[in-house]
N, CA and C atoms as a LAMMPS dump frame, in Angstrom:
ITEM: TIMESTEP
0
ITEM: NUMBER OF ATOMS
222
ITEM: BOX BOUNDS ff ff ff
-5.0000000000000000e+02 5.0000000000000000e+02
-5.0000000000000000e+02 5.0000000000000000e+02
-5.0000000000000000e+02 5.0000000000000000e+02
ITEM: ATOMS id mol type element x y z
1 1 1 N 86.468 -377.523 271.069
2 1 2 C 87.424 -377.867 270.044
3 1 3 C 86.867 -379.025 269.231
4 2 1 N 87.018 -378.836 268.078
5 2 2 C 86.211 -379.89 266.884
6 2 3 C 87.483 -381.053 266.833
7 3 1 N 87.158 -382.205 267.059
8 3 2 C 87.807 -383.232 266.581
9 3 3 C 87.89 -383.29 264.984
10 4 1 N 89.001 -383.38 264.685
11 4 2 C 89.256 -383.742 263.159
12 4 3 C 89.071 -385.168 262.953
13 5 1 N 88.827 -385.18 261.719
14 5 2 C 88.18 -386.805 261.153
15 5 3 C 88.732 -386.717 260.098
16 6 1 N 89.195 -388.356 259.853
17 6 2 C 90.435 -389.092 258.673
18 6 3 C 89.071 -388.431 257.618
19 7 1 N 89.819 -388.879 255.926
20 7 2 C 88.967 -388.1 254.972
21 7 3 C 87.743 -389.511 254.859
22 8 1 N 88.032 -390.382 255.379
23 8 2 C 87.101 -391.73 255.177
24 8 3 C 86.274 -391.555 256.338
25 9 1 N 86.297 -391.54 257.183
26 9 2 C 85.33 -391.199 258.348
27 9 3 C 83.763 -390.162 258.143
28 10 1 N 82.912 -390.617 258.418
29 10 2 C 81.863 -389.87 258.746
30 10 3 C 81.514 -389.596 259.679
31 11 1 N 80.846 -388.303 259.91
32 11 2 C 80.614 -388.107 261.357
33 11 3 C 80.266 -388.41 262.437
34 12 1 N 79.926 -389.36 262.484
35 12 2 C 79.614 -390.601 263.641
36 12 3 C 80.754 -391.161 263.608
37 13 1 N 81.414 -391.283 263.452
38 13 2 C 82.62 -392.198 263.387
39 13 3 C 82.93 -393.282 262.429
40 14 1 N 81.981 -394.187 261.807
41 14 2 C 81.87 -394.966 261.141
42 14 3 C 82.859 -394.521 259.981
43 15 1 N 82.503 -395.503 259.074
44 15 2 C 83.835 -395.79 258.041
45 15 3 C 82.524 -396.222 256.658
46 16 1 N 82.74 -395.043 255.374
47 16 2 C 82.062 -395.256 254.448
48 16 3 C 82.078 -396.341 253.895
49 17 1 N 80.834 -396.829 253.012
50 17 2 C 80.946 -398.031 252.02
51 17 3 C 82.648 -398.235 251.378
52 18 1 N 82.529 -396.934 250.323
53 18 2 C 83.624 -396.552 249.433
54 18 3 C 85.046 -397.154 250.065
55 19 1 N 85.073 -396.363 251.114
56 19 2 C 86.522 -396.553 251.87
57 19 3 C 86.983 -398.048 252.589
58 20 1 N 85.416 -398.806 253.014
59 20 2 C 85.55 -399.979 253.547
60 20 3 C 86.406 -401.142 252.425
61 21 1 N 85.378 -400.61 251.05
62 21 2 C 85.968 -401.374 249.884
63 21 3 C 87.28 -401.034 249.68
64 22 1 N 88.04 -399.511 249.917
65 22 2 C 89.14 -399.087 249.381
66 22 3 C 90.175 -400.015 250.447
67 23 1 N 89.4 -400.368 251.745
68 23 2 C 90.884 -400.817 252.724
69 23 3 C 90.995 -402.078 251.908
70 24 1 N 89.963 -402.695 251.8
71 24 2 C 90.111 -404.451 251.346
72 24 3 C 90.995 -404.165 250.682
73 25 1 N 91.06 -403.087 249.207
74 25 2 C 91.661 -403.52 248.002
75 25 3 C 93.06 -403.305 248.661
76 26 1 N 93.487 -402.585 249.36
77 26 2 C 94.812 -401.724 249.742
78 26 3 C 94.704 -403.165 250.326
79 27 1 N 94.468 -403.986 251.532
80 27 2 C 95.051 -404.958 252.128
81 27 3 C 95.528 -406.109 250.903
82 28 1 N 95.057 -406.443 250.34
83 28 2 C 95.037 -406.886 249.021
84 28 3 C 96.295 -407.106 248.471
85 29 1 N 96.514 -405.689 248.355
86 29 2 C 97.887 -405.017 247.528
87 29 3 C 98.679 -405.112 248.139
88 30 1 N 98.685 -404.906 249.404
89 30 2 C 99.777 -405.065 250.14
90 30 3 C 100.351 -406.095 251.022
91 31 1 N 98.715 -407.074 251.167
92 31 2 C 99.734 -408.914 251.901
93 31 3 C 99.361 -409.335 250.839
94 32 1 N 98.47 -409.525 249.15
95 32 2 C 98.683 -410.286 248.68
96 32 3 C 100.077 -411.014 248.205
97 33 1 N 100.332 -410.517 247.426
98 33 2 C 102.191 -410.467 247.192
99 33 3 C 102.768 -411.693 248.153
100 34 1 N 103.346 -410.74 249.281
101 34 2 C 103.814 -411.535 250.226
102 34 3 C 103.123 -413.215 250.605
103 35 1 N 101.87 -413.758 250.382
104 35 2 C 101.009 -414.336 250.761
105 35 3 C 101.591 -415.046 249.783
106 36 1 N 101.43 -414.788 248.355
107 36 2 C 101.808 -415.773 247.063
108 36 3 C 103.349 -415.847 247.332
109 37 1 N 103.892 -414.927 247.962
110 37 2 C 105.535 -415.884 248.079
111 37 3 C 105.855 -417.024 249.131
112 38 1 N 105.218 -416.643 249.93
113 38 2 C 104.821 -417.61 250.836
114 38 3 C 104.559 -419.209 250.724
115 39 1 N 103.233 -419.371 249.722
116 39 2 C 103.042 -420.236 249.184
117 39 3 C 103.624 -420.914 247.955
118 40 1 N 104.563 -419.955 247.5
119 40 2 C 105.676 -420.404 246.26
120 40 3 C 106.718 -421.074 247.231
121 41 1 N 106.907 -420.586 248.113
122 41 2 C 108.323 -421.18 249.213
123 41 3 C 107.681 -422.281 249.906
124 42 1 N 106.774 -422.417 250.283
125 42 2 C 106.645 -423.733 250.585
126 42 3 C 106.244 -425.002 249.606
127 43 1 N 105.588 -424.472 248.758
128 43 2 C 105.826 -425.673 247.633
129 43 3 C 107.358 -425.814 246.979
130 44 1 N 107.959 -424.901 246.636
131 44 2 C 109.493 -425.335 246.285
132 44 3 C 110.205 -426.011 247.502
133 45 1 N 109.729 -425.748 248.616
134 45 2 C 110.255 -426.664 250.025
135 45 3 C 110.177 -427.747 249.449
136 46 1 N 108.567 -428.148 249.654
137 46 2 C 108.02 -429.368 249.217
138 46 3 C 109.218 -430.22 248.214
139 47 1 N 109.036 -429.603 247.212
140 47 2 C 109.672 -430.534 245.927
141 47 3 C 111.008 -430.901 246.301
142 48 1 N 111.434 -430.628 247.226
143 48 2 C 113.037 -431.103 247.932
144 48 3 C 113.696 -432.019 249.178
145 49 1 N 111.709 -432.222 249.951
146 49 2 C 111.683 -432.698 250.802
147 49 3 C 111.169 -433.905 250.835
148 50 1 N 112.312 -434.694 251.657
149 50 2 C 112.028 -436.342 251.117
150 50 3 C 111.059 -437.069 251.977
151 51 1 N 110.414 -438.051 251.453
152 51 2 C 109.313 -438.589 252.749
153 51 3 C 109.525 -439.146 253.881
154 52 1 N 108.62 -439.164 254.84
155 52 2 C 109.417 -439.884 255.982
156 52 3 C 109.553 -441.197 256.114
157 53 1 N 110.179 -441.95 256.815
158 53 2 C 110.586 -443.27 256.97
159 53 3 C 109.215 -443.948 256.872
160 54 1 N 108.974 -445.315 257.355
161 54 2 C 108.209 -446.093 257.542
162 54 3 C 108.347 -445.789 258.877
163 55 1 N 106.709 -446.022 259.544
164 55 2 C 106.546 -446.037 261.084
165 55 3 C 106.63 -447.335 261.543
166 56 1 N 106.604 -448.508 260.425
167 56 2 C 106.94 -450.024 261.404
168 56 3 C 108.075 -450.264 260.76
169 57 1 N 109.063 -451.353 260.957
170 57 2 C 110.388 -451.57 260.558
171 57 3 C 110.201 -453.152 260.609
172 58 1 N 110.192 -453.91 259.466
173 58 2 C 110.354 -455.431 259.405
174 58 3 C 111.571 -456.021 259.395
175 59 1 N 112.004 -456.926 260.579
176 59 2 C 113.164 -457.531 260.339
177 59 3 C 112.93 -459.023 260.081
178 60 1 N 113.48 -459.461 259.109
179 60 2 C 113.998 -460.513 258.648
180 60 3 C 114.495 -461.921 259.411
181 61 1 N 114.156 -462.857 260.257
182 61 2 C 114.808 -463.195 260.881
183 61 3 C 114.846 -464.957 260.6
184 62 1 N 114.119 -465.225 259.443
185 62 2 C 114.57 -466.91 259.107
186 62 3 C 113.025 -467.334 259.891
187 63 1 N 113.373 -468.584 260.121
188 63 2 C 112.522 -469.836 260.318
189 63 3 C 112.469 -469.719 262.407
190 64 1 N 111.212 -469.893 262.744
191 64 2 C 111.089 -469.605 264.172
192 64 3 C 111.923 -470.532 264.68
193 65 1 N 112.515 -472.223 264.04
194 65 2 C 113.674 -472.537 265.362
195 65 3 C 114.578 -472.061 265.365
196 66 1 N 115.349 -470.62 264.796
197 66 2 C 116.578 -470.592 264.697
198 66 3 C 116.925 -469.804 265.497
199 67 1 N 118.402 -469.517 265.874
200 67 2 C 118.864 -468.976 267.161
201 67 3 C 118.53 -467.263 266.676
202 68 1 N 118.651 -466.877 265.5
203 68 2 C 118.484 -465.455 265.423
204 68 3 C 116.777 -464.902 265.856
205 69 1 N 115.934 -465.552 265.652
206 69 2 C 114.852 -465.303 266.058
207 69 3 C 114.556 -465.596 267.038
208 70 1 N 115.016 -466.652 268.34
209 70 2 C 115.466 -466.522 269.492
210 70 3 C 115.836 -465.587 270.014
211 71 1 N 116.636 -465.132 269.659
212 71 2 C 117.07 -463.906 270.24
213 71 3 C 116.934 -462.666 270.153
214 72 1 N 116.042 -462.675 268.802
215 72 2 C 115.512 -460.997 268.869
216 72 3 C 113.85 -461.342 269.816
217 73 1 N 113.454 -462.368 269.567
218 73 2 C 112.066 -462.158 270.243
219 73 3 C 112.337 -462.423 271.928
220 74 1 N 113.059 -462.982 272.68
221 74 2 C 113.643 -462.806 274.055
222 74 3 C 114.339 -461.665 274.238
C-alpha cells in the first residue's frame, strides 16, 4: 500500500524550497496580526500605568537633639 504524501512533500519526506517559504508566509499571516495587537495592548497599558513608588522613603525629623528623632532612631 503506497503512502499518500501532502501536495508539499517530496518523496523522501522532506518539505520543498517553495512550500518551506509558503509556511513562513502563512505563519506570518496568521500570528502576525495577533502579535501587533499584542504589542498595541501593551503599550496602551503602558500609557495608563503609573510609576512605582520610590524604593527609599525620607523622613523628616528636625535637629538630632530632638525628641522626634529620638524616637524614630531607638
Amino acid at each position: 500500500m503506497k503512502k499518500s504524501l501532502m501536495p508539499y512533500q517530496l518523496q523522501d519526506g522532506a518539505m520543498s524550497k517553495n512550500a518551506s517559504k509558503r509556511s513562513y508566509k502563512d505563519l506570518l499571516i496568521t500570528f502576525g496580526p495577533a502579535i501587533l495587537l499584542v504589542i498595541a495592548g501593551f503599550w496602551v497599558a503602558y500609557q495608563f500605568v503609573a510609576p512605582p513608588p520610590p524604593k527609599k522613603i525620607i523622613i523628616s525629623t528636625g535637629s538630632e537633639t530632638g525628641v522626634y528623632y529620638k524616637t524614630e532612631v531607638s
